[in-house]
C-alpha positions as CSV (number, residue, x, y, z in Angstrom):
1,X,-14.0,-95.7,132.4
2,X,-16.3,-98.1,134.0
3,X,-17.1,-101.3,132.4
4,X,-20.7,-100.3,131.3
5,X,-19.1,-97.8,129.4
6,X,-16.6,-99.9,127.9
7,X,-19.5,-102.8,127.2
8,X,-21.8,-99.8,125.8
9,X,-18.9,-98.6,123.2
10,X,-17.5,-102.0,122.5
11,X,-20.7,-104.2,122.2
12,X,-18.7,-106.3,124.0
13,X,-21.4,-108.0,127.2
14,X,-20.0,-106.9,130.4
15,X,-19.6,-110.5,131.7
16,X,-17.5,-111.1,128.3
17,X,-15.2,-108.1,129.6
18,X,-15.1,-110.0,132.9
19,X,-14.6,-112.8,131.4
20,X,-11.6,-111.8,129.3
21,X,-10.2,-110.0,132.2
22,X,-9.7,-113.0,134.4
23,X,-8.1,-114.9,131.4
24,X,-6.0,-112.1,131.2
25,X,-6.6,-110.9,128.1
26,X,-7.6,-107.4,129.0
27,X,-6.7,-105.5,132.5
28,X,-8.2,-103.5,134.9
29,X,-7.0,-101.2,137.8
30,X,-9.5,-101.2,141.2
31,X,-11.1,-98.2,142.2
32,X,-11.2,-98.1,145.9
33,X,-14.6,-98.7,146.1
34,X,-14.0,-102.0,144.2
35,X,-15.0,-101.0,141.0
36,X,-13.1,-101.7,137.4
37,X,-11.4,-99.0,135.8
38,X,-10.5,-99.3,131.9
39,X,-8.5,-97.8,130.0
40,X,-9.9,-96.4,126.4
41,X,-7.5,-98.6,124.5
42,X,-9.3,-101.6,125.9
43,X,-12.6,-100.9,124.2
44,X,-10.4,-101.5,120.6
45,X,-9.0,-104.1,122.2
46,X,-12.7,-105.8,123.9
47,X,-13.7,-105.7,119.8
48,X,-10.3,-107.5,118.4
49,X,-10.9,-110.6,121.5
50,X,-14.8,-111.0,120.8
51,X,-14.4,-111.3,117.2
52,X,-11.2,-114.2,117.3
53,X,-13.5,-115.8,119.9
54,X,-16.2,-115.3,116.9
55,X,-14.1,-117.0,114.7
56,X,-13.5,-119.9,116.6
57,X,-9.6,-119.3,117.7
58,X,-8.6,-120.7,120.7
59,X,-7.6,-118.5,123.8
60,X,-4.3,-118.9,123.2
61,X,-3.7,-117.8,119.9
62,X,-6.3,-115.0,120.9
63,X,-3.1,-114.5,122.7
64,X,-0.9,-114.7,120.7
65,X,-2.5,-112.6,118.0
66,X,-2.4,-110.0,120.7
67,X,0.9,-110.0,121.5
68,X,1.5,-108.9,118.4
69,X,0.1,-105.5,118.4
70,X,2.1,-102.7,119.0
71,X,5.9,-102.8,119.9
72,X,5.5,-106.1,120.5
73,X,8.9,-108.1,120.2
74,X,9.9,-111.1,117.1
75,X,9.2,-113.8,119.5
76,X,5.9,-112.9,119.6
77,X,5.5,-112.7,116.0
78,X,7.0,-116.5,116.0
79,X,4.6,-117.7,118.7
80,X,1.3,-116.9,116.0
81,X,3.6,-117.9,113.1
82,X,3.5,-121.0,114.5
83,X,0.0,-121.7,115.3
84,X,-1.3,-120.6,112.0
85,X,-0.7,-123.5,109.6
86,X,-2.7,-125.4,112.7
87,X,-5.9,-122.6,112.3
88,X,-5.8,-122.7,108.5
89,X,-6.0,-126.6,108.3
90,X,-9.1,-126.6,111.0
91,X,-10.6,-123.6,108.9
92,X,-10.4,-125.4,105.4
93,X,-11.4,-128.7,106.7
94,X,-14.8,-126.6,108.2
95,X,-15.2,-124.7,105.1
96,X,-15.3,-128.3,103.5
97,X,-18.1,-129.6,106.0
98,X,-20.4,-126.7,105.2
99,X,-19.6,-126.9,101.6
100,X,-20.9,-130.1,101.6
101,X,-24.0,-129.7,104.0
102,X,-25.0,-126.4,101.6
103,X,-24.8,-128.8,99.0
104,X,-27.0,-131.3,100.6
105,X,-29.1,-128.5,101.3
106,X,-29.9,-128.1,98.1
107,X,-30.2,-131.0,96.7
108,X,-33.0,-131.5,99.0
109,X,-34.7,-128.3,98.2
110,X,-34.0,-129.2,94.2
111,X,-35.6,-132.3,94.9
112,X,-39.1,-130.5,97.3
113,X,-39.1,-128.2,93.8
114,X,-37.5,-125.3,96.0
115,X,-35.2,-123.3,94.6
116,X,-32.5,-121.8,96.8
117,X,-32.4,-117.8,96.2
């Protein structure tokens, strides 16, 4: 399938699936005429990516979390094992910051004599 198609069914941007591709996160074959041919499992796969990016992860353990789907081997399993603890420390510590900037939040509306809903 072409990559509009994949774009249309993933609402993943076709310059993300570009993007992704020449990281080498997702692959294409070349049609003789140049243009990128997907396979369907990509558009599952075009989701997965778009939301660790969402989240923050870092292309590697974008990776690395994708490594581990299907058949994929131990090692692989060890490699995102291994990265984790370093994810759930950043997470916590920005849950913390916006913890504390809601709070500040309202406090200032507390103190305007606006309620937060």
């Amino acid at each position: 399938m072409k990559i509009g198609e994949v774009s249309r069914l993933s609402g993943v941007s076709t310059r993300s699936l570009r993007h992704y591709e020449k990281i080498g996160l997702i692959q294409a074959e070349r049609e003789s005429n140049g243009y990128r041919s997907y396979d369907h499992s990509v558009i599952e796969r075009a989701i997965v990516i778009q939301m660790l990016f969402g989240m923050d992860f870092p292309r590697d353990l974008v990776g690395a979390v994708l490594a581990c789907t299907g058949d994929a081997p131990p090692e692989a399993h060890d490699a995102l094992y291994a990265q984790l603890p370093l994810v759930h420390a950043d997470l916590s510590a920005r849950i913390e910051t916006l913890t504390r900037t809601r709070e500040r939040i309202e406090v200032f509306l507390a103190a305007k004599g606006r309620a937060v809903a």
